[in-house]
Every structure is written in C-alpha cells, then in structure tokens.
N, C-alpha and C positions, 0 to 999 in steps of 0.2 A: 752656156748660161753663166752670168757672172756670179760670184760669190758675195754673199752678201755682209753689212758692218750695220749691229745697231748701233746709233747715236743715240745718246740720252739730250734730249733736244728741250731748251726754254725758251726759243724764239729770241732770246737779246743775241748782238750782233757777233759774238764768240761763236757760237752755235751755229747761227746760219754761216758765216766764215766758213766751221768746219767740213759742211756739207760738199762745196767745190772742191775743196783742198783734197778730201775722200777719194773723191770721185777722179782725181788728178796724180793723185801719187799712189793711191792703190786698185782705182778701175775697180772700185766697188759699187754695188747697188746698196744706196744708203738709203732704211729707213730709220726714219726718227721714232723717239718714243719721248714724250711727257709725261710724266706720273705729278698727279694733282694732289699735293699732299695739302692742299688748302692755299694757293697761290692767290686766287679770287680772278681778278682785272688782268690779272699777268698771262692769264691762259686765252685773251682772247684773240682770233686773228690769227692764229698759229696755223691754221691748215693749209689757209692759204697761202700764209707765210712760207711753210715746208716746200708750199709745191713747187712755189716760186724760184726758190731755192735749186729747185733740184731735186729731192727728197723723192723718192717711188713711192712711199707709202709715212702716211704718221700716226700712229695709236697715242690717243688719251687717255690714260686708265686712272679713275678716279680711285684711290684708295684711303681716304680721308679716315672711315672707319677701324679699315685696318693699322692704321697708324697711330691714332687712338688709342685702342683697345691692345693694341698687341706690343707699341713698343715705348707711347707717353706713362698711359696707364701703371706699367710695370716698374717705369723711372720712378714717378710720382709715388707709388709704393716704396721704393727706395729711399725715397726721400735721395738721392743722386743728384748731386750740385757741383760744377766743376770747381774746384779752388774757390769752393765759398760763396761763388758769384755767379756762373754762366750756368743756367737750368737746361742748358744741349739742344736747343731749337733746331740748329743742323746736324749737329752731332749725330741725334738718332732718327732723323730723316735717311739719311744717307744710306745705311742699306737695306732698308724697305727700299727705298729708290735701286738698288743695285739686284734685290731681288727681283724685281721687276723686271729687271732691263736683263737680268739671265732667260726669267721665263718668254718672254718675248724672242730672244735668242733662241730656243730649243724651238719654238713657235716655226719662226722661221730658219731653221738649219742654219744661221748667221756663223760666220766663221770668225767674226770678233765684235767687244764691244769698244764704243769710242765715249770719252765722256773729256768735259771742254775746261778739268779743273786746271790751276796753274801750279808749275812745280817750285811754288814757296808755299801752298797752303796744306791746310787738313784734308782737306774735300778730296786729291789724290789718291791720300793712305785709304781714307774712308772707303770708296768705291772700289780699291783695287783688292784689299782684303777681302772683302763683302764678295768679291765677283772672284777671285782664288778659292773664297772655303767654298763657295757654292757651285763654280763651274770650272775647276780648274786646266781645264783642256781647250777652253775659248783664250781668244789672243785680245790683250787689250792694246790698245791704243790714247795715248796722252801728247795731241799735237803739240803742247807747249813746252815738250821737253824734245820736241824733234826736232831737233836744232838745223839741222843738212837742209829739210823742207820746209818747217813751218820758221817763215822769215820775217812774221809780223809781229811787230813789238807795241803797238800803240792801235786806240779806236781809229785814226785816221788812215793806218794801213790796211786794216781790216775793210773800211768803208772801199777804199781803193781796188784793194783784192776784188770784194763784193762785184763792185762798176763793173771791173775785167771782165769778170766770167758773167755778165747780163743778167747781175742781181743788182737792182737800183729800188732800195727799199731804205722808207725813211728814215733812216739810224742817220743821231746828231752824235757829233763828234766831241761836243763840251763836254765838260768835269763834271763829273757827280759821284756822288757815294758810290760806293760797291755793295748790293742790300742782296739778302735773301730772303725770302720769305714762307711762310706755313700757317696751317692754324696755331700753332703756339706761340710764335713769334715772329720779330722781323729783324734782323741784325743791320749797321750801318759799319763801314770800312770806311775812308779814303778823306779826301780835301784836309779839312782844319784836324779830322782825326790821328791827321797821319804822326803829329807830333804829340805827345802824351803833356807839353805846356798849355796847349791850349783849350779851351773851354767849350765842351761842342757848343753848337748855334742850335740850341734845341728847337726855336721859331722855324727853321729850316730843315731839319733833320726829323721830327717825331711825324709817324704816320699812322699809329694806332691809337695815339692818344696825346693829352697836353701834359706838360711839364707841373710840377706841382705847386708852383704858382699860379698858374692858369686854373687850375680845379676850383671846384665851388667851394663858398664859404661854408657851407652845409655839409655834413658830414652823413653818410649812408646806412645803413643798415643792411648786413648781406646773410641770411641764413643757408645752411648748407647741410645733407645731409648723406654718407656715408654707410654702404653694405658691405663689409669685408674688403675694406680698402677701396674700394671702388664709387666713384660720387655718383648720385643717382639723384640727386634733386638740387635745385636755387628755388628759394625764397617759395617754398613749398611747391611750385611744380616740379612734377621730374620729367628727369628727360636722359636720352642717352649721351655719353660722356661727351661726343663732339659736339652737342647744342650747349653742355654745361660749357664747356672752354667756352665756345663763341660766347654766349651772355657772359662768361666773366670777363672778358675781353673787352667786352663795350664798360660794364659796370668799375673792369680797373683801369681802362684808359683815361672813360671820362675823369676821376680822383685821382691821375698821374702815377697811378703806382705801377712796381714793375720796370723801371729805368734804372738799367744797368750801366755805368762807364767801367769800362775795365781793360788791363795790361795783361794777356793770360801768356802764356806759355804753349807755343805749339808742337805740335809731334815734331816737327822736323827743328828744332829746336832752337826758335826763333822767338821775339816776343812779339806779341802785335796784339794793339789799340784797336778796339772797338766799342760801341756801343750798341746794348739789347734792348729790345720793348718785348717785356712780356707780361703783360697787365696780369688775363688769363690764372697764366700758368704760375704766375706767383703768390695768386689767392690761392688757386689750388692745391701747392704746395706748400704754405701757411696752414691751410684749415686743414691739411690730411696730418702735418705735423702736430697742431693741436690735439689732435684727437688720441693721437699713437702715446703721448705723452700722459696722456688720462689714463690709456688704458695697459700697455706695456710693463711688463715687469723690469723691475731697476737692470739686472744683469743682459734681458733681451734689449733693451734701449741701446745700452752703453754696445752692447758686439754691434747692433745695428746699425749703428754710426761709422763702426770700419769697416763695415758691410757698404757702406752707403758711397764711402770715400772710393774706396776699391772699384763697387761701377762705374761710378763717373768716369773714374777713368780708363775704364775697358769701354765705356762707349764713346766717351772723345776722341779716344786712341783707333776708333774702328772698329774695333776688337767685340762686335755684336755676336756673330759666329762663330762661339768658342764653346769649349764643355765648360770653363770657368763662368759666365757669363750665366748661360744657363742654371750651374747649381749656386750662385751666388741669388737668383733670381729664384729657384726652388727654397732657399731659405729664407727668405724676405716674404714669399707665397705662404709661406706655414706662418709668420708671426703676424700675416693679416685673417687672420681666422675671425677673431674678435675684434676686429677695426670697423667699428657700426657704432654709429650714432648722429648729435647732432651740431655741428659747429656755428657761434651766432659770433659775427664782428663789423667794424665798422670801418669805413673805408673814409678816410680823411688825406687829401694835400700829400697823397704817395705814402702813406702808412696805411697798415691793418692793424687796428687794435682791436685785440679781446674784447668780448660781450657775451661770454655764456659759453661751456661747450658740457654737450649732457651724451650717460652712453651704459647703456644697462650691463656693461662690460668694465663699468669703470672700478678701478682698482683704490680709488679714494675712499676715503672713510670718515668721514664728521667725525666721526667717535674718537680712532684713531688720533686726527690733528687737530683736535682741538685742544686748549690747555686743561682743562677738568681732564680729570684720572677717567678712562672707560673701564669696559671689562676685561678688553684684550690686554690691556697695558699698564705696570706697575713702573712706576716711573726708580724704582727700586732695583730694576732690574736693568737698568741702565749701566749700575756700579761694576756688576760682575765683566758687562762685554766692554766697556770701555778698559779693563784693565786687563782683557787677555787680548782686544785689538789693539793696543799699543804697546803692548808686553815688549817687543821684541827694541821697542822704541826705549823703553825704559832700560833694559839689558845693556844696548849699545852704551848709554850714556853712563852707565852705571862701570861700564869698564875703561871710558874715557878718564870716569874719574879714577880711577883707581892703579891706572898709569902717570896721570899726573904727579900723585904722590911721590 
C-alpha cells in the first residue's frame, strides 16, 4: 500500500500541477483537502477537478464558523493591525487551514503534508510553523523550493506539465493578479501592482466593492451592537458573527470603504505591494475600537495598544501556536469583560464617521467634562498634581540653570 501526502488543494493550476508531480517524484497516494474559509465561487468544480487530476480522494471542510469565532473574532478584540494597515485576512487564515490539513493527516495516517506556497512569500512560514507546533513528526513538502524536481517557473509550464500527464483542464495562461480570498477579505498581488509608482486600476482590480468614487452620493447609517467584545447585531437584527462580516461586507463595499494600498514588510524580509478589500472587517474594527474607547480605562487603553502591535505580529509572522500568543490573547479576553454596547456611524465615499456610540459600561461622565465645576471635581485641585507631575521637570531645569551661572 502506498503511503499517502495530503495536499492542501484550491483547484487554480499550482495545485492541480502539484498532484502529478506527487505522484511522480514520490509515488504517493495524493489526497487533497480544501478548507472553506469563505472562498464563495472559487470552491466550485473542484472534485471533479481533483479527480481529474489524479487526486484518490478530496475533503471540503467548511470551517467558516470556526474561523470566525475562534481566530477573526479574537484579532478584532485585539484591535491587531499589521503596520498600521493590513487587518491579516491571510495571515490568520493560515493556520486554521494548516490545522486542518494536520487533522485530516492523522485521519488518514498521511506521512506528509504538501501545500503549493512559493518560497518568497508568507504563506510558507505560515503553514510550516502551524503544521511544526502541531504535528511535528509529519514531513512537509514545498514543490517550489525543490529545485532538482519541480522545474516549472511560469503558468505556461505548468499548463504544459498538466497536458503531459493527461490533465487538459481549462487553465489560461494570461496575467492577472495573484488574489486570495476569505470572508474577511480579498488581497490583489501582481501586473501594475508589482511597481509601488503606479496607481492600481481599481476599475479592474476591486471585487468586493467600488472605489470611493463610485459610492453613492448618500451617505448610510450603520448601527452595530457589541456583547463582550463580541458583535452580535447590525442595524438591529442579530445575527451570528459570520452573517455580521457578510452584511458588513456588502454595506462597506457598496461606500468603498476598506481599500487598502500598501508596501508591508514580509517575514522573509522582503517588501511587497499589495492591495486589500476589506469592507467588512474595517467597520468592524472601527466600531469595536469605538467602543473600547468609551469604555476602557486610560492605563488598560494605552498597554492594549502594545498588546495589539505585538499580535499582529505573531500572527503575520505565523506564530498562532505559541504560549505567547495565547497569553497575549488571555489578556485582551479579560479587558473585554465590559465591551457591550452600542455603536451608531455612517458610511460615506470610504469613510466611517461617528454618529453615536452608547454603553452602560461607559467610563464617561457629563459631570466630569463638562466646563461647570461637578461634585467629583475642584478645578483647584488641579494646582497640587500639576506641580508634583512636572516636579522632576522643574528640578532638571532648575539645575540647568544653576550650571550656567
């Protein structure tokens, strides 16, 4: 009985490529696995796609929920934004997907996993950590770095190889983006992106939504309402967190919000241009920031923020599966205790503007800031702490001068 290789399989022509090449240079029984983390139109066709291919077997495993729930949700508490810019739409896909493609391994007694990333990107590191902390006795496999065997450099040797081994399926050979996609987003690589001078061709390029030109001259109203960090309603229905994404998805496309251009810095320490669509996910991480802001205490805000910066980068970096990760994530879980309320804003031409955000948690006070004297507050009392919080301010300068002399 031959031993068997799962392939983490999306049907575009890398993947089915790899299935021959499998079976060619290491006489394995390849089955593929797709894991649906919200792909939509990209999952269809695939089975028969596999078989076609080669493939003995192919699991779908939807996991959209769990994706959600267990590893957007937890960002989005974070408030976790790569360098300011990229909200991780692959980043923490990646090993949800790599978990998967272990437990499907033990499933079937597979003696390795294969996955079709190239060795200039993230996607690599992503998978190979995720698939180290969690099965580290399985053999991975990365055709693009086998240099001796895998001899295809371009879509038209791919197609070529395909023809060989009597896979003639309709893969075009033309230029286009390099996209991935999820429910949170959709990322674009490649053509006019590839130089950081030119200007994407957004007419050509957006797929979840129009550029913010194109949005209505009308401006939206979006209410949103929050249980311990966790969003549980739009515009008073609730619903569970992967229906909220999808509606905010349609509601930030249609207003162009959510269009990211950016130059990031990759693990392997390269730069690279891309552009993101994440309509979604940037109301949502707008309106849970709104809220934390109301209700947060000044000293938990401010550590949160380096709380925040530190995940981003343990999950860009892969780095999901770690005890950091985890307890960086146990304390961000404790400061959404009191994250409930209710966030109202308005979506305009790729902005979110404020309209209201209410929270029986809120740490605001009328009383407090307003300019009339309250009861908590003697504006008197001002005198004493400003002059022992700058004390040390005054010291220094007080012995500047006294050197001068």
């Amino acid at each position: 009985m031959k031993e068997k290789v799962i392939l983490a399989y999306s049907g575009g022509l890398d993947t089915t490529a790899i299935i021959p090449w499998l079976k060619e240079n290491y006489d394995y029984e390849v089955i593929c696995c797709c894991i649906d983390v919200g792909q939509e139109s990209e999952l269809d066709g695939l089975e028969e796609r596999a078989k076609l291919s080669g493939a003995e077997k192919l699991y779908i495993l939807d996991v959209v929920d769990e994706f959600v729930d267990d590893y957007i949700v937890p960002t989005v508490q974070a408030n976790a934004v790569y360098e300011n810019k990229y909200l991780l739409g692959t980043s923490f896909a990646r090993p949800l997907i790599a978990k998967k493609l272990v437990e499907i391994a033990r499933k079937e007694n597979a003696v390795a996993i294969c996955h079709g990333a190239t060795g200039k990107g993230n996607d690599q590191v992503r998978f190979e950590l995720s698939i180290k902390a969690l099965a580290p006795d399985i053999q991975i496999i990365a055709p693009w770095r086998c240099n001796e065997t895998w001899n295809m450099q371009s879509r038209e040797d791919e197609i070529e190889y395909c023809k060989a081994h009597g896979i003639d399926l309709p893969f075009s050979a033309d230029n286009s983006y390099s996209r991935d996609r999820n429910l949170w987003h959709i990322s674009h690589e490649g053509l006019e992106l590839e130089s950081p001078a030119n200007e994407p061709n957004y007419d050509h390029l957006l797929v979840l939504g129009v550029s913010p030109e194109k949005a209505p001259n009308e401006g939206e109203y979006v209410t949103m309402t929050f249980e311990k960090g966790v969003p549980t309603s739009v515009n008073g229905k609730n619903m569970k967190a992967s229906d909220i994404i999808r509606e905010l998805n349609k509601l930030g496309g249609k207003h162009g919000v959510g269009i990211v251009d950016i130059v990031e810095n990759r693990v392997v320490g390269m730069k690279s241009r891309g552009v993101y669509e994440t309509p979604g996910g940037t109301i949502l991480m707008e309106a849970h920031t709104q809220l934390e802001e109301l209700i947060l205490d000044r000293d938990t805000l401010a550590y949160k923020k380096l709380v925040a910066t530190k995940f981003a980068d343990i999950v860009y970096e892969g780095k999901w599966f770690t005890p950091l990760r985890e307890a960086l994530q146990a304390f961000v879980v404790s400061t959404q205790e009191y994250v409930t309320g209710e966030v109202k804003f308005k979506l305009y031409k790729g902005n979110i503007i404020k309209a209201g955000t209410t929270s029986p948690y809120s740490l605001y006070s009328e009383t407090l800031a307003s300019f009339t004297t309250g009861e908590l507050y003697d504006h008197h009392d001002a005198e004493g702490f400003i002059n022992l919080f700058g004390l040390s301010m005054k010291v220094r300068a007080m012995k500047e001068a006294e050197l001068k002399k």
